[in-house]
N, C-alpha and C positions, 0 to 999 in steps of 0.2 A: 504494500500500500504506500502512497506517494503522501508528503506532507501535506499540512490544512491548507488549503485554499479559499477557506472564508465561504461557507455554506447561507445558503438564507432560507425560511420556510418554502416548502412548496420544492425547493429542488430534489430531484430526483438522482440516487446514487446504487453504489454496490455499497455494502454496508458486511465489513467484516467481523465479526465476533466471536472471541476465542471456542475454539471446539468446533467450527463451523466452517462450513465454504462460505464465503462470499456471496450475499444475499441482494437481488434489489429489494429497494425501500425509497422514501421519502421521508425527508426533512419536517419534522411536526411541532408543531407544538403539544409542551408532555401537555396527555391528557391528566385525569383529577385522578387516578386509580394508581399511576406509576411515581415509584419512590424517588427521593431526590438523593444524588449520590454527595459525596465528598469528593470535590473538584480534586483533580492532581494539581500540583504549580504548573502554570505553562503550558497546560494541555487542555485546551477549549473542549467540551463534547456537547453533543447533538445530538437530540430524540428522534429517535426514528422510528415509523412506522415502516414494517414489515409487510409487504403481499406475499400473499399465497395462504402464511399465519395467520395474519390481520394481528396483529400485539407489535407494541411498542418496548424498546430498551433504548438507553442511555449506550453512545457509543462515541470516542475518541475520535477527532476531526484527523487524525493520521488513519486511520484505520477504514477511511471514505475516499469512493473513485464518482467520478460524474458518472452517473448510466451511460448515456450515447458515448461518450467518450471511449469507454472501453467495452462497449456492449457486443461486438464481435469476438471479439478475443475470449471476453467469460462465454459467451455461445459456444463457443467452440471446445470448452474445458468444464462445459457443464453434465453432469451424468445423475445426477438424482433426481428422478422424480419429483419431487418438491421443489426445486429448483425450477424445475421447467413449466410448474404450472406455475409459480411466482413470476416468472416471466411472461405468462400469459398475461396474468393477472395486470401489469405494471405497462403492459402493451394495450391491455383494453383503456388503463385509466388514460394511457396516453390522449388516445382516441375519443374515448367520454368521461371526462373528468365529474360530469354532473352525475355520473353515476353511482360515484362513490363516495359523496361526499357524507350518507348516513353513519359508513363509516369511520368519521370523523368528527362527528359531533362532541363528542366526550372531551375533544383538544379546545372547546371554546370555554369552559368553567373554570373558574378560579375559586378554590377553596384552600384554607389554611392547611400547610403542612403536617402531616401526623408525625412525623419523625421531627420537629420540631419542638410540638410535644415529648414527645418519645426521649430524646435528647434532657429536655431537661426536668423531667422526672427522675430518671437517671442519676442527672446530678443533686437529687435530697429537695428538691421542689416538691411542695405538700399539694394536695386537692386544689385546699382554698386559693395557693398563688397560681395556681393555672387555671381555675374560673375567675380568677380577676385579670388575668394577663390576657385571657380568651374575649374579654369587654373591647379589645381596643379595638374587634372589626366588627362592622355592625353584622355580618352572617352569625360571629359566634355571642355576640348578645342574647339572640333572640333563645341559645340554647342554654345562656347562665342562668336566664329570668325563670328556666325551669328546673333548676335545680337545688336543691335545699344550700349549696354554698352560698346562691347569690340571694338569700333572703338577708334584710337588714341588721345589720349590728346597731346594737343601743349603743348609746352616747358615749357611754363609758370604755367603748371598744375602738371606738372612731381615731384617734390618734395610730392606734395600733396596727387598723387597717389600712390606714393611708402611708406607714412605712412596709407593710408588705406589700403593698401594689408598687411601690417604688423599687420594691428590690424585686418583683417581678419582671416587670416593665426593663429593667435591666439585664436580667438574665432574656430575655427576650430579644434583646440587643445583641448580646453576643451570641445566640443561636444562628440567628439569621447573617450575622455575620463571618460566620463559619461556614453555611453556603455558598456565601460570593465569594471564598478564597482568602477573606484579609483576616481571618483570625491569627493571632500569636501562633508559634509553635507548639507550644505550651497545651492549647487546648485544641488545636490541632489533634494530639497524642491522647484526649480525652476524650475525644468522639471516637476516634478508634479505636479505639482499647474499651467501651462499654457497649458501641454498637454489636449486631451482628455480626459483622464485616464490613471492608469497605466495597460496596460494590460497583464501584466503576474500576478495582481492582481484580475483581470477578469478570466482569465482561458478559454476565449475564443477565437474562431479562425476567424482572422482579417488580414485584404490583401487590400494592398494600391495597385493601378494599375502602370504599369511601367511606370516613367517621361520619355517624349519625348520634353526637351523645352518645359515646360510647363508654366507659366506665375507663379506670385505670389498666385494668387486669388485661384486659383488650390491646390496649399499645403494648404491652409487655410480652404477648403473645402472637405476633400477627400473622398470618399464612402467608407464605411465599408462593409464587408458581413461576417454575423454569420452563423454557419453551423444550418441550422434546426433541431430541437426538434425530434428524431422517437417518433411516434404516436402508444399505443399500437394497435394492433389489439382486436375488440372486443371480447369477451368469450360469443359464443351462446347456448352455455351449460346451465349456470345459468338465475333464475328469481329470478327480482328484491322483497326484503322484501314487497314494498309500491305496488309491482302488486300483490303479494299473499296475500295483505290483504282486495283486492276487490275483491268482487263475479259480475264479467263481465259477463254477456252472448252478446259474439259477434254478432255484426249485419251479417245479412246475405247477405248484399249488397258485394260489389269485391271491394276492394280498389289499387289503383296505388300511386307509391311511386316514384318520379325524384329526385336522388340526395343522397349519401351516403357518408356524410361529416361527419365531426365531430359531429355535431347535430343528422342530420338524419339516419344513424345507431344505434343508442342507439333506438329511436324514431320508427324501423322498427324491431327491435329488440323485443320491448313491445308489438307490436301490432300483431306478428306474436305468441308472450306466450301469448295471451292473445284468440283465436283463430282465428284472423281475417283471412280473405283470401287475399294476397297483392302478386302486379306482380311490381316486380323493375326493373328501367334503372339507369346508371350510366356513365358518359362519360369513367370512366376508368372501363373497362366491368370485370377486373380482382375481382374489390370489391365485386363481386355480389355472387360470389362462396359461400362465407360461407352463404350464405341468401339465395341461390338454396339451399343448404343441411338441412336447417331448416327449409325449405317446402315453400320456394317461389319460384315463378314464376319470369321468365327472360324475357323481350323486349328485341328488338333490337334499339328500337327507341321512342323516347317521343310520338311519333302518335299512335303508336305500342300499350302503355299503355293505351291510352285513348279507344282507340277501345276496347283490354283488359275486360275495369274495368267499373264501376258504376261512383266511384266517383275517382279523382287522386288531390295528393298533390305531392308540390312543394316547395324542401329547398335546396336552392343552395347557392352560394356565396355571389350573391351582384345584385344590378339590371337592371345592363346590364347583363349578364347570366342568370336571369330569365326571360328577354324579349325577349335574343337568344332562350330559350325552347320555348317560345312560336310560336315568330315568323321566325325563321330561320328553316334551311333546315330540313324537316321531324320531324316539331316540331309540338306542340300541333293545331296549326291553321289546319295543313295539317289533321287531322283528321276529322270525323262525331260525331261532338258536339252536335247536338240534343238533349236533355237532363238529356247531362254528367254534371259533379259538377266537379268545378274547383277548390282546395283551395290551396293558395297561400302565403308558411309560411317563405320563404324568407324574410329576412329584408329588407324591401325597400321601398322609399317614399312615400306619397300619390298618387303624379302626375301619378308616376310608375303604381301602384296598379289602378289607376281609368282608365288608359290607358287597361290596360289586363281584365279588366272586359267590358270595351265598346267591346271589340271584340268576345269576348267571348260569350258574351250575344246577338249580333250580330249574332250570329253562332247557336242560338237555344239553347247554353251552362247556366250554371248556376255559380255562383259566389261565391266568401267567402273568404276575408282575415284574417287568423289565427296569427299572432305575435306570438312569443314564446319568453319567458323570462326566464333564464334560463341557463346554462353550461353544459358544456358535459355530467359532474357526473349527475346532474340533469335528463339530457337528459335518461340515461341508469336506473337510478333510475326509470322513470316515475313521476317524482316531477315538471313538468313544469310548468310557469304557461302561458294558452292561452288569448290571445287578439282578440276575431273577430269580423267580420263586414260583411255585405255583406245578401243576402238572409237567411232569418232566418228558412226556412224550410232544405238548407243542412246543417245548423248549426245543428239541431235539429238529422239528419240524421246521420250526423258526431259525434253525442257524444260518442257513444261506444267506437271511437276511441281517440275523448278527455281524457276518463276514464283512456284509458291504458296510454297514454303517461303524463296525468298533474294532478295536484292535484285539480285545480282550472282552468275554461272556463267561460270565462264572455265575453256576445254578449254587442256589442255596437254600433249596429244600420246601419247606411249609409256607402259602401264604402269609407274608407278613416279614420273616427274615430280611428281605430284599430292601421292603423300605423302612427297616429297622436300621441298617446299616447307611443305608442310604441318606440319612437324619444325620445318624453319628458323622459320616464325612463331610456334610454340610453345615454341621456345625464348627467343627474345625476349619472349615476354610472362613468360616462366615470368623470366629475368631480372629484365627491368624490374618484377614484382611482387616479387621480392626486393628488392631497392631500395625501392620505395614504403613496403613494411614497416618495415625497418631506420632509415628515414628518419625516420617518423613516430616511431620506438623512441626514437630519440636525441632527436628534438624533445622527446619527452616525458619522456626523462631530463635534457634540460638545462633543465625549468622555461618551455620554451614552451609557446603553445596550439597542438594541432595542427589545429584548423579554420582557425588562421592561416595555419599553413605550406598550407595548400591552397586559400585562396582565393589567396593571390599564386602559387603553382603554376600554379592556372585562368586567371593572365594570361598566362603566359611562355610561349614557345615549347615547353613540356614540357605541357603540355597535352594529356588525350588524355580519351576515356570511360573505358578503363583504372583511367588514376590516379584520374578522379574518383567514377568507382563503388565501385573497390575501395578507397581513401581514404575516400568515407563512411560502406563499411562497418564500415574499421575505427575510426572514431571512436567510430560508436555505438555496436563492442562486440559489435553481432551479423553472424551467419556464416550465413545462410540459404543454401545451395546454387542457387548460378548454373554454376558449374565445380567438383567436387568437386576437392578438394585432391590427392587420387591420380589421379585422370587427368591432372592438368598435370604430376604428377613420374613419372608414367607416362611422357609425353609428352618429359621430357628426359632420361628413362633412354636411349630411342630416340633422338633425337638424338645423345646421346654414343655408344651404338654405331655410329652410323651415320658422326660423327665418327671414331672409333675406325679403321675398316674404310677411311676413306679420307687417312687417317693426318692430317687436321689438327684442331689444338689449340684446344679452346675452356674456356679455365681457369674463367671466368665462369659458365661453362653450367653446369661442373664444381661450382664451388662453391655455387651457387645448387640445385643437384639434392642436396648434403650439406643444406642447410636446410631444404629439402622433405621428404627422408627422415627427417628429426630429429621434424619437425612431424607429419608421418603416423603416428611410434612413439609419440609421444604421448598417437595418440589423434584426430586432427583431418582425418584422411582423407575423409569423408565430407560434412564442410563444406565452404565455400566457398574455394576458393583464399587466399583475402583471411585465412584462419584462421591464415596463415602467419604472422602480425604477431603471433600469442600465443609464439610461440617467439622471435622475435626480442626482444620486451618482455621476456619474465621467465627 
């Protein structure tokens, strides 16, 4: 990105922000919902409105290209999806600007800063001085005249009040003046260090809800929302190195596939190069296109599949969605299970998994819980590793298709074993990625470099792919989705119940799952696991 060039509303740019390609947007005025950051010295930033998103962030005038100026060149280096309909998007506004300007409505209101407040509560500011510092603009009048602070003081208190509205009215000075950049150094270091973070040191896009009389407890608590990660679309062109170097011969059974996540497209992906025969559903029917054009078959419905196929697997989000396939409207019960194979590689807990095999099995059906360990890259490699359980004859029926997607299938006996262990591993990583976080935090609050602390990591005995993946993500900042963040504290929610049920104590697990849910309210659920290190930093 080229230096500031002095932006003025209404101009239109690429707009870079960390973790991201290069986006168009336009120059706005922040709307009333987006938080005000803490200026750097020297470094102007601009509100931008994003197309394709529709959301505004706070972005650094180096970090901005003119659109037309460079609008060929990013054409030609754009590959995601998202991008390209943002480009649509910033093409029609070209064209009818009056189209959008609903869109914009929100950039015409002016209302008093909540982090303003927020700020100087912070600093030992009581109720009452912030319902009298809230009198000096007539909007937040009308909401003191409703509050038990701003009823009247008798006479005898009158002296007392007019030196707290003075030393309000002053502290109110110096907030605002913290804003425009001239505060001292001094307290400078005071906003930083009681805020959440700085976020224009973040670089990402952050939105406080309008106060309406909101209480104290409320500024002290406020919801963030990060804009989501675009997920590339997968490339069904290529096979993976680790599938060309096994000589498969596919089974000749019909396999069904529910679920084209992050996991299970890599996963459907190998098994379709590999040459299995697979019929896909997917609640969003859109995903399914590129996987019709490389020779699979379409359902309309999870029943749909079973009738279908031989055998059907199942990787969705979490275990109430894999109990909606099952048992909800036109889901797998509503089929003729008769002696169809059920395998179920959702993460999900014992209780979960012994429930869908009673019914199943009930039904004439057959059973098998598969666990995958593993990440996306993983996933599309075919490097998984499987965990299953359950009848050991469709284990046996299913390994062709273990071949293509894992490196390693290891049975382990009784419904329930597979995602018993399956928990224990995800809680140690969900662990030990709290650690790597907090690690790198401190490094970087005590003035080390943190690619130091991980190249002598890479020697020691601490040494794992783990650390080193998730370590270089968080150096450089970005969080592109290998493990979304909420499935791994998804993942020790269930252990600690599972904990819980067999009455032993995992404090670690415990704490490490309070940091995961801190990170998800944030905002960061949807990224990379690795996105945990922005919580722990700021």
């Amino acid at each position: 990105m080229t230096d500031s060039k002095g932006y003025a509303v209404n101009d239109l740019v690429w707009a870079k922000m960390k973790g991201f390609s290069p986006w168009p947007g336009r120059v706005s005025e922040p709307p009333v919902e987006l938080r005000r950051i803490t200026v750097k010295k020297n470094i102007p930033v601009q509100c931008i409105f994003f197309f394709g998103s529709n959301n505004y962030a706070w972005i650094e005038e180096n970090q901005l290209r003119p659109y037309l100026e460079v609008k060929e060149k990013m054409l030609s280096s754009c590959k995601s999806a998202g991008v390209r309909e943002a480009i649509q998007q910033i093409e029609e506004f070209i064209t009818s600007p009056e189209n959008f300007q609903h869109l914009f409505a929100s950039e015409q209101e002016n209302r008093p800063d909540p982090d303003v407040e927020f700020n100087k509560l912070r600093e030992g500011a009581s109720e009452e001085e912030a319902s009298i510092n809230n009198t000096s603009t007539p909007a937040a009048l009308e909401s003191v005249e409703s509050t038990p602070v701003a009823t009247k003081k008798s006479a005898t208190k009158k002296k007392a009040a007019s030196t707290t509205k003075a030393r309000a009215i002053g502290n109110k000075a110096k907030a605002a003046a913290s804003l425009d950049g001239t505060s001292s150094p001094k307290r400078k270091r005071k906003i930083l260090n009681d805020s959440a973070g700085d976020a224009s040191s973040l670089d990402l896009n952050t939105f406080s809800p309008v106060r309406r009389n909101v209480n104290v407890s409320h500024l002290l608590d406020r919801p963030v929302t990060v804009a989501r990660p675009a997920t590339p679309e997968i490339d069904m062109s290529s096979v993976s190195n680790a599938l060309q170097s096994r000589n498969i011969q596919a089974s000749t059974l019909k396999f069904g596939f529910l679920g084209l996540g992050i996991m299970g497209c890599g996963m459907v992906k190998n098994l379709l190069n590999s040459g299995h025969s697979v019929v896909v559903w997917n609640r969003t029917a859109t995903k399914c296109r590129k996987f019709l054009e490389a020779g699979a078959e379409v359902a309309d419905t999870p029943s749909d599949v079973i009738e279908m196929t031989d055998v059907t697997f199942s990787c969705v989000a979490d275990p109430q969605v894999a109990k909606e396939l099952v048992f909800g409207n036109c889901g797998v019960m509503s089929a003729n299970l008769v002696g169809k194979g059920y395998v179920e590689m959702t993460g999900v807990d014992p209780e979960t998994s012994q429930d869908i095999a009673e019914q199943i099995i009930a039904k004439g059906g057959r059973y098998l819980e598969a666990q995958i360990q593993g990440s996306k890259n993983q996933a599309e490699e075919g490097t998984l590793i499987i965990l299953a359980a359950g009848e050991q004859l469709l284990f046996e029926e299913c390994q062709t298709c273990f071949e293509a997607i894992s490196r390693h299938s290891f049975y382990m006996g009784n419904v329930g074993n597979a995602t018993k262990m399956n928990l224990v591993l995800q809680m140690i990583s969900g662990v030990m990625l709290a650690g790597i976080a907090e690690g790198l935090a401190l490094a970087d609050r005590a003035g080390l470099q943190q690619k130091d602390v991980l190249e002598v990591l890479e020697l020691t005995s601490m040494s794992s792919d783990l650390v080193l993946q998730k370590g270089n993500a968080i150096i450089k900042g970005e969080f592109p989705t290998q493990l979304p963040l909420k499935h791994m504290q998804k993942d020790l929610k269930l252990a600690l119940n599972m904990a819980d049920g067999l009455e032993q104590s995992i404090p670690l697990a415990a704490a490490s799952n309070e940091v995961f849910k801190h990170a998800k309210r944030l905002g960061y659920g949807s990224h990379d696991a690795s996105a945990l290190y922005v919580r722990s930093r700021f």
